[in-house]
C-alpha positions in Angstrom: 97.1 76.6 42.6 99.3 77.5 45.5 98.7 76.7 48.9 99.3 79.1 51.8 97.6 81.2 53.7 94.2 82.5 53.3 93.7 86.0 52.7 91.9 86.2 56.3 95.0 85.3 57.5 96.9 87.8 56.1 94.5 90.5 57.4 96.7 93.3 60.2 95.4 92.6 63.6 93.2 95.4 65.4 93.8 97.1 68.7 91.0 95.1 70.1 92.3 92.1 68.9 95.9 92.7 71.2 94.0 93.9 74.4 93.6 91.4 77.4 90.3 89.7 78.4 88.6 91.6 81.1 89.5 88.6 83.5 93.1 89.6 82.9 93.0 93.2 82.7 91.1 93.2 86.2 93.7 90.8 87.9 96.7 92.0 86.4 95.0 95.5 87.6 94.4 94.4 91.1 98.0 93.0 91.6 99.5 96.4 89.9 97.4 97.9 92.8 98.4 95.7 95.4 95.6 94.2 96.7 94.4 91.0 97.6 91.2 89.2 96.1 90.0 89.4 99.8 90.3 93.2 100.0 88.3 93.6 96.6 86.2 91.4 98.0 85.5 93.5 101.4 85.6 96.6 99.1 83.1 96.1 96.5 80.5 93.6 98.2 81.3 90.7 95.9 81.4 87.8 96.9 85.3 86.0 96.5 84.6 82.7 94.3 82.8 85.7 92.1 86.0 87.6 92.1 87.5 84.5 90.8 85.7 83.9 88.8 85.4 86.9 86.8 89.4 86.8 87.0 89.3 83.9 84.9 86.8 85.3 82.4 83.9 83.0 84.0 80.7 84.9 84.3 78.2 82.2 84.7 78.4 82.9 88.5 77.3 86.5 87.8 73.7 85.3 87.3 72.6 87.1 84.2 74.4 89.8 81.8 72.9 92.4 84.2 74.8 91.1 87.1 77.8 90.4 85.3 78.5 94.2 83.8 77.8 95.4 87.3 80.6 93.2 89.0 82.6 94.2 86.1 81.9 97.8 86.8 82.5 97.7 90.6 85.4 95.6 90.2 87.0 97.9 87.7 86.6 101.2 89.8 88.1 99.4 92.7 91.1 98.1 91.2 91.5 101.9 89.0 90.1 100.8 85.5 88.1 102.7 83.4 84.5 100.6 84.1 82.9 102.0 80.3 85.9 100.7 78.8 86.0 97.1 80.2 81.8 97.2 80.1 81.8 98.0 76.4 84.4 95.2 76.0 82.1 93.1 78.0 78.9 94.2 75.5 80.6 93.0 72.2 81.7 89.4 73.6 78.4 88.9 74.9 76.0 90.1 72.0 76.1 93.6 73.1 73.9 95.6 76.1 70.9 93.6 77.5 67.1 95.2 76.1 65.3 96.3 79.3 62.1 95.0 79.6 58.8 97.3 79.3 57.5 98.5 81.9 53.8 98.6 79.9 52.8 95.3 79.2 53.6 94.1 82.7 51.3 97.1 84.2 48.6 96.2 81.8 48.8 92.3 83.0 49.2 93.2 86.4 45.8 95.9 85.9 43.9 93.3 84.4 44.1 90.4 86.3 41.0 89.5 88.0 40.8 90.3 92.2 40.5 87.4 94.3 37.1 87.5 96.1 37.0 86.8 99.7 33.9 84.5 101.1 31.3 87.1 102.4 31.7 85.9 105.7 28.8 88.6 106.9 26.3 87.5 104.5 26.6 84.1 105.6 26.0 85.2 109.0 22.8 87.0 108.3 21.7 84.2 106.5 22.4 81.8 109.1 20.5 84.0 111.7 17.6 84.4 109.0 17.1 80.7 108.6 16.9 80.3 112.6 14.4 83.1 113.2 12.7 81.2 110.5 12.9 77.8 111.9 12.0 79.3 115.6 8.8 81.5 114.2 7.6 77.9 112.3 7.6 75.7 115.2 6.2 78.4 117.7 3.4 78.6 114.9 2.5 75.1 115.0 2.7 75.0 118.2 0.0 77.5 118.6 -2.1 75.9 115.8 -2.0 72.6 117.6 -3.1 73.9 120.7 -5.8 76.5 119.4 -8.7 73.8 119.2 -8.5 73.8 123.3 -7.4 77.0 123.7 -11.0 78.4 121.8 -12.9 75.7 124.2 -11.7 77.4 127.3 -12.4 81.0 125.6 -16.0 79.9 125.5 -16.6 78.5 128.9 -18.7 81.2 130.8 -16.9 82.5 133.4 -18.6 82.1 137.1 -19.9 85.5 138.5 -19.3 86.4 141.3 -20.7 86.1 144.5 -23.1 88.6 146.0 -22.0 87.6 149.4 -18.0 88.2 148.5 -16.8 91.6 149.6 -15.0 93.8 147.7 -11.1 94.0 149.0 -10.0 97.1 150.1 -7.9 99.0 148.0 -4.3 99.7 150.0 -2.8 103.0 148.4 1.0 103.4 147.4 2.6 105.0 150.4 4.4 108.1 149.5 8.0 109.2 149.1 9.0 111.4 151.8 11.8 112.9 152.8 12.3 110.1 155.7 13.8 108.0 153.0 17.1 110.3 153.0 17.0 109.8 156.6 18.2 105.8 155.6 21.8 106.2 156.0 24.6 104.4 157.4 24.4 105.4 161.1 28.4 104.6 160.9 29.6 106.8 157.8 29.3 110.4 157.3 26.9 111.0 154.0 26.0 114.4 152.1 23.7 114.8 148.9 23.5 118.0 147.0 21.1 119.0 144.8 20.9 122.2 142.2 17.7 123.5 142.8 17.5 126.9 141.6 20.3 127.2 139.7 23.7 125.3 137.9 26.5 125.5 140.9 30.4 124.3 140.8 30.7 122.1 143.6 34.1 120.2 144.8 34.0 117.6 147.5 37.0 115.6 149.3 36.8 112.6 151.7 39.1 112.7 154.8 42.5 111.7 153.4 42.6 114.4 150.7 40.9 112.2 147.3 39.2 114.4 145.4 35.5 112.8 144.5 34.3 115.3 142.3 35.3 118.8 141.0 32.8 120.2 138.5 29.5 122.1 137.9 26.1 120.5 138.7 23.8 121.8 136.9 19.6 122.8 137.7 17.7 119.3 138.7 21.2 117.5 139.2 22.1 115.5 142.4 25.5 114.0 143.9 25.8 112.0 146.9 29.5 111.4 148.6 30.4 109.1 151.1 33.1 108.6 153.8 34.0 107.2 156.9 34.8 110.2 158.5 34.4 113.2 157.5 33.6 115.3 154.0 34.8 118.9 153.3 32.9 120.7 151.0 33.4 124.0 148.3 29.9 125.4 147.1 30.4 127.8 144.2 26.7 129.2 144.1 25.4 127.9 147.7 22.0 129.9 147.2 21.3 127.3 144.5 22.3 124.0 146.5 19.9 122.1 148.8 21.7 120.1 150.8 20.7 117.5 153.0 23.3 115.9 155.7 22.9 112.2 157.3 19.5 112.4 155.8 18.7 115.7 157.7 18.1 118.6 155.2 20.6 122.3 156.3 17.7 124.4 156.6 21.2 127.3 156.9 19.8 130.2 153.9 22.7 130.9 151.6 22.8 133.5 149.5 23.0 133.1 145.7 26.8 133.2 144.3 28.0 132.8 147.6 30.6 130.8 147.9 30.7 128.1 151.0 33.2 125.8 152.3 32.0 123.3 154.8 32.4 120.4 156.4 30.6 117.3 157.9 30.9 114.2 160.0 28.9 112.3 161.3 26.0 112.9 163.5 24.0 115.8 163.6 25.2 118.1 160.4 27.1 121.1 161.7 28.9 123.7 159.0 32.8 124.2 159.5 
């Protein structure tokens, strides 16, 4: 029996076999290029212990087999490499390309897992305010039952009739509204109420400085009363249809319906502009 070497020995070496690790390739790459671990570190977004790393065929840093063929991509294309050459090299030292994971099984435990229910803060309320109309209406009940017993004794007292000597009281009626209740006005401001009587009528009125205090239609039954210091000024859209009282007098002036006024009041007696 000779001794020597074993047949596996003896076996011619492959292409793969002679071919750098892809720690070598990508450094010997990057110097060929002239660049610095820094600039394929600024390049490619990895970080520069990765870089280093990866240079010395040391992939734990990667985080994953995922990770690790990506920096080996990037890095490749940035130092001129072909990155399906040194990724494939990267597959059959590392038990080949990673499995993705199913998308389904994770939907399905993500579809079934049970809601979290929030507390039904609203039905706690209403229960809450049920329980204390409850608790009220019970002792307002036995309040009443423990006071009924006297309440039935004074129900059945006869009442005194009246004396034949007692006079009636007279009866004082309401006094009515008139139209001397407009007359109540500050003696000291200038005021004007308009009322639709006939008719809907666009009205505009404007105190003495220019503010508008109303611009719009006032329709049949609708009043407005202004206000101001001074004096008002006054548009009338459809004056037929206004009645207008000034300082609590009413302008007995007749205007025609659709006429269009423009007046204006101060105060004292009312006299148009």
């Amino acid at each position: 029996m000779s001794i020597g070497n074993s047949p596996e020995d003896d076996r011619p070496s492959t292409p793969e076999d002679d071919r750098p690790s892809i720690g070598r390739a990508l450094r010997q790459a990057r110097i060929d290029a002239g660049l610095t671990v820094e600039e394929v570190s600024s390049s490619t977004r990895v970080r520069v212990p990765i870089v280093h790393a990866i240079e010395e065929d040391d992939f734990s840093r990667c985080g994953g087999d995922v990770y690790a063929r990506g920096h080996v991509r990037t890095l490749a294309r940035a130092v001129g490499l072909d990155p399906a050459v040194l990724v494939g090299q990267y597959d059959a030292e590392h038990g080949g390309r990673p499995t993705p994971t199913p998308a389904a099984p994770l939907f399905e435990a993500e579809r079934i897992r049970p809601e979290r229910r929030r507390p039904n803060w609203t039905a706690a309320m209403v229960a809450a305010i049920v329980a204390v109309i409850g608790f009220v209406g019970f002792t307002l009940f036995s309040r009443d039952d423990g006071g009924s017993g006297s309440k039935h004794v004074a129900e059945a007292a006869p009442s005194p009739k009246p004396s034949l000597s007692a006079k009636p009281k007279p009866t004082v009626a309401p006094p009515v509204a008139s139209e001397s209740a407009i007359a109540a006005v500050p003696q000291d401001k200038v005021t004007v109420k308009l009322t639709a009587i006939d008719d809907k009528s666009w009205i505009s009125a404007k105190a003495q400085d220019g503010k508008l205090l109303f611009d719009g239609l006032l329709l049949k039954g609708d009043s407005k009363t202004f206000q101001d210091d001074e004096r008002l000024d006054l548009i009338l859209g459809n004056a037929g249809a206004i009645e207008l009282f000034v300082n609590g007098k009413k302008v007995e002036d007749e205007f025609a319906p659709g006429q269009v006024e423009r007046l204006s009041y101060s105060k004292g007696d009312p006299q148009d502009g």
